[in-house]
N, C-alpha and C positions, 0 to 999 in steps of 0.2 A: 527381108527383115520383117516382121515380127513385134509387134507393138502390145500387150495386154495391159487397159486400162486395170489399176487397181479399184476398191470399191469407191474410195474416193478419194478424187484426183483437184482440190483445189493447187493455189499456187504455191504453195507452201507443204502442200503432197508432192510437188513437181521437184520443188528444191530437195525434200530428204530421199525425193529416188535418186536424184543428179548425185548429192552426196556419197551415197554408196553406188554408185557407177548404173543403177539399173533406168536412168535416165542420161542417156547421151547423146545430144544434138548431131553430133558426126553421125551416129550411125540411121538417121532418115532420110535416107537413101534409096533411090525406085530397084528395085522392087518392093512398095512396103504394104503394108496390112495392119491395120488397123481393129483391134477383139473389143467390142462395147463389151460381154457377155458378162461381166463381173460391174458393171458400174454402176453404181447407185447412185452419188451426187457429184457434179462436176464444176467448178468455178468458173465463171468468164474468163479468168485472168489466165490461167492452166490452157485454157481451149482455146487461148487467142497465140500464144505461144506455140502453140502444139501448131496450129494453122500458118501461121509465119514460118515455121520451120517449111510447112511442106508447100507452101506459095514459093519458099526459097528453091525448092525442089525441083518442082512444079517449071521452073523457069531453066532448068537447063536438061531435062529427060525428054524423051522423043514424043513429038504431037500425038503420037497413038495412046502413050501412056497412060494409067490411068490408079489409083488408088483404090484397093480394096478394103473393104470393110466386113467384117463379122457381128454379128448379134444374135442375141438369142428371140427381140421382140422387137417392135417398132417402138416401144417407149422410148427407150435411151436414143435413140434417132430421132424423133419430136423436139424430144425437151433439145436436143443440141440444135435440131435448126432454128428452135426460139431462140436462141442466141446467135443467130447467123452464121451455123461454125458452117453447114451443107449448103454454101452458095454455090451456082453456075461456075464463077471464076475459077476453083478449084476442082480436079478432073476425079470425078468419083466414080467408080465401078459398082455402082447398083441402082434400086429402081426410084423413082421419085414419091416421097410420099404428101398428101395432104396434112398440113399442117392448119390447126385453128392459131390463128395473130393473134391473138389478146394479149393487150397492152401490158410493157413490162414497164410503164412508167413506176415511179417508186419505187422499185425493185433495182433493175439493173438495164443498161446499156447493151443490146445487141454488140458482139466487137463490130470494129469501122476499119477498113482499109483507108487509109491517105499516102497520099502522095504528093500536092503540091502545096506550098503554103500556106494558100486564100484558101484553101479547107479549115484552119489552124482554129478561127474564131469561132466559126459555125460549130464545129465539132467539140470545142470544149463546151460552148452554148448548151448546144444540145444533151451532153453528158449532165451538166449541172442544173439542167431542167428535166430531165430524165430523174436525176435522181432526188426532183423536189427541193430541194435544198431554199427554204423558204426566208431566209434571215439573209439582207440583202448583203452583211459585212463577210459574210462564211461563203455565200455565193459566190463576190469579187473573188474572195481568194479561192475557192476551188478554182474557180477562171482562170487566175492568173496562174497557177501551178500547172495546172494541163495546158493552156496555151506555152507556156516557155521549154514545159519538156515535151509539148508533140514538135513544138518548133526546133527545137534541138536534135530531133530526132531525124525530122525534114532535111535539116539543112547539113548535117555534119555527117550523116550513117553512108550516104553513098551507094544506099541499097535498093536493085532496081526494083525489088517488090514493094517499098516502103514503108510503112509505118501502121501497125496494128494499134487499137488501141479499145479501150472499154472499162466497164466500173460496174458495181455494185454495191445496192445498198442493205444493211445489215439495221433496220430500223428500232427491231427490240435493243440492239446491241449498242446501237447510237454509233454506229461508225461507218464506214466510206470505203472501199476498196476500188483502185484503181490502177492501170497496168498500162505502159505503153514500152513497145518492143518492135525490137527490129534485127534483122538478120545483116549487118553489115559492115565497116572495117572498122567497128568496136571504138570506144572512148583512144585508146591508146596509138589505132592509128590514125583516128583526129589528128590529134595533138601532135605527131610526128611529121602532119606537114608543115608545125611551125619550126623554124628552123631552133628555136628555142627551146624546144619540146623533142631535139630528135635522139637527145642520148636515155629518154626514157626508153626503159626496153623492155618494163614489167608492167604486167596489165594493175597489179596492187600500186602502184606508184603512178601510173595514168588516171586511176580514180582520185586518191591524194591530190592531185595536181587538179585535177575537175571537179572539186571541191571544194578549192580554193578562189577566193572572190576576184572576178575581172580576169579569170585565167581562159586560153581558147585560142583555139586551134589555128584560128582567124591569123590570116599573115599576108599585110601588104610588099611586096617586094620593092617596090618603089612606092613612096609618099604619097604620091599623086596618084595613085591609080585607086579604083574604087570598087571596095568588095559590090559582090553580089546584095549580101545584106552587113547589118550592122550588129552583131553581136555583143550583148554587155558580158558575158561570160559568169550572170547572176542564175540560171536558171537552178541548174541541181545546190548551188550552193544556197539559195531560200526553200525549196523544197524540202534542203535535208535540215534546214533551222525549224523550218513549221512542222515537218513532222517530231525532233528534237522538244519542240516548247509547248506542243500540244497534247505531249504523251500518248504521238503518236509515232507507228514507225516506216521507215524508208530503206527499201531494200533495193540494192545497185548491182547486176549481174555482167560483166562484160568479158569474154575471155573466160580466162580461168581465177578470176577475181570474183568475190562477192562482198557489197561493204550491206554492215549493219547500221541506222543511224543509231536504234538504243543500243548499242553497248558500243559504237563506235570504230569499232574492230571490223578489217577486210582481211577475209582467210580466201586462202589454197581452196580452190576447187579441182576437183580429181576430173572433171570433162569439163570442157567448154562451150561457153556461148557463140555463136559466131555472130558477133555484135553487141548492141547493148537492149537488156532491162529494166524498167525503173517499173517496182510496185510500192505503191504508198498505202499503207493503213491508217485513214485520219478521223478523228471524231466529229461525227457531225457541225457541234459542235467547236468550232476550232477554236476562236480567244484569240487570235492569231491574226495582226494585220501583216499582211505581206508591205506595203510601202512604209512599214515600219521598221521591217526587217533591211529590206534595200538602203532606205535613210540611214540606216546604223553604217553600212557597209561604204555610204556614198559619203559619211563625214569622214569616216578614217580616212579617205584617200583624197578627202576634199574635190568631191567632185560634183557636177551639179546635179541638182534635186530629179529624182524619175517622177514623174506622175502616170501610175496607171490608169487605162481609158480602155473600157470592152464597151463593143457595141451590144444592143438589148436587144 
């Protein structure tokens, strides 16, 4: 198979190929190749996706194996490994080039591979000092939005490659781009090992239901016994409020499901994810307290007060 990047390939380039079929996760599959020869600008959020798919790959094709690449120059190879896309981990079939490091502070997040949850702090840390973000009440809450959906991602995806994640800053524009993805048994087969959750059968009604506050996968079969961790089932459901209040937006991709938060609306996707998406688009900017939003959600059900606590 056969990959040609178009000129440009942000996340939202990736969505309207996926839409008309000329992006489909199923088909990155070994033998693959990969054509920079056309690409002129490329988003972390696109490239960290693109590398999850084939880490997903990468983990069940023969140790020999190895990914090919096409290009016309070493440009488009530079700029992607300032983003970390041409690490070791990933088996690439071509020669190594010298790259100059200069700091993408301000700018954008290298994507980050994780896998276990004491990454969870460090790495939204790091994203939200990457991306400056100077104003310490917009700070907390970038914190708390990435810490809760990379933790969700950790904890519920089941995916032995785990968890891509990365952001970007858009500083003339005053906004925040950030993506965390994973290749794994998707929102809807969470949810289907609660026994409450198992006559869902549609990936659009698995997001509905993951949407919904204190809703999760989490299922003790006996009272007494004791999850691994302790889920409040708040995560995507204050994400898609602060991106909703901030006139900003949230984009949900699982399956063959994709929710919009501005207009609300989860359509039909013609391929699938194999797993779940989350991109948020937020204003620098935000106005937005996240334990403001949790409080709202913790009075209707009367329950006790959250206090969030990130270590600096």
């Amino acid at each position: 198979m056969k990959f040609t990047f178009p000129k440009d390939f942000k996340f939202l380039d990736l969505l309207a190929l996926a839409r008309n079929g000329r992006f489909d996760p199923a088909s990155f599959r070994h033998p693959l190749e990969l054509d920079f020869t056309q690409l002129g600008f490329a988003g972390p959020g696109a490239m960290a996706c693109l590398k999850a798919l084939l880490a997903r790959e990468q983990h069940t094709m023969p140790a020999d194996a190895s990914f090919l690449v096409e290009h016309k120059s070493q440009d488009a190879v530079r700029y992607l490994e300032r983003m970390d896309f041409f690490t070791k981990d990933i088996r690439w079939c071509m020669k190594p080039t010298t790259v100059n490091r200069y700091s993408s502070e301000g700018r954008f997040l290298p994507m980050r591979n994780l896998h276990q949850l004491k990454e969870t702090d460090a790495a939204s840390l790091e994203m939200v000092r990457c991306l400056t973000i100077a104003d310490k009440s917009d700070s907390t809450a970038f914190q708390y939005v990435l810490s809760e959906l990379i933790d969700n991602a950790l904890q519920h995806s089941d995916s032995p490659t785990g968890t891509f994640v990365t952001a970007q800053k858009y500083e003339k524009l005053g906004r925040v781009h950030m993506l965390i993805a994973d290749t794994g048994i998707g929102i809807r087969g969470h949810l289907q090992k609660n026994p409450l959750y198992r006559q869902i059968t549609e990936d659009q009604s698995a997001i509905q239901k993951a949407l919904t506050p204190f809703v999760t996968g989490s299922y003790k079969a006996n009272p007494e016994d004791i999850l691994e961790y302790d889920n409040q089932g708040l995560g995507l459901t204050v994400s898609d409020q602060i991106a909703k209040r901030s006139k900003g937006e949230l984009y949900l991709w699982t399956g063959r499901a994709l929710y919009r938060s501005q207009t609300g609306v989860t359509e039909t996707m013609p391929v699938a994810w194999p797993g779940t998406v989350v991109y948020l688009n937020l204003p620098i900017k935000l106005a937005v307290n996240p334990t403001d939003v949790v409080k709202e959600f913790d009075a209707q059900l009367q329950k006790p007060k959250i206090q969030l606590k990130f270590n600096s």
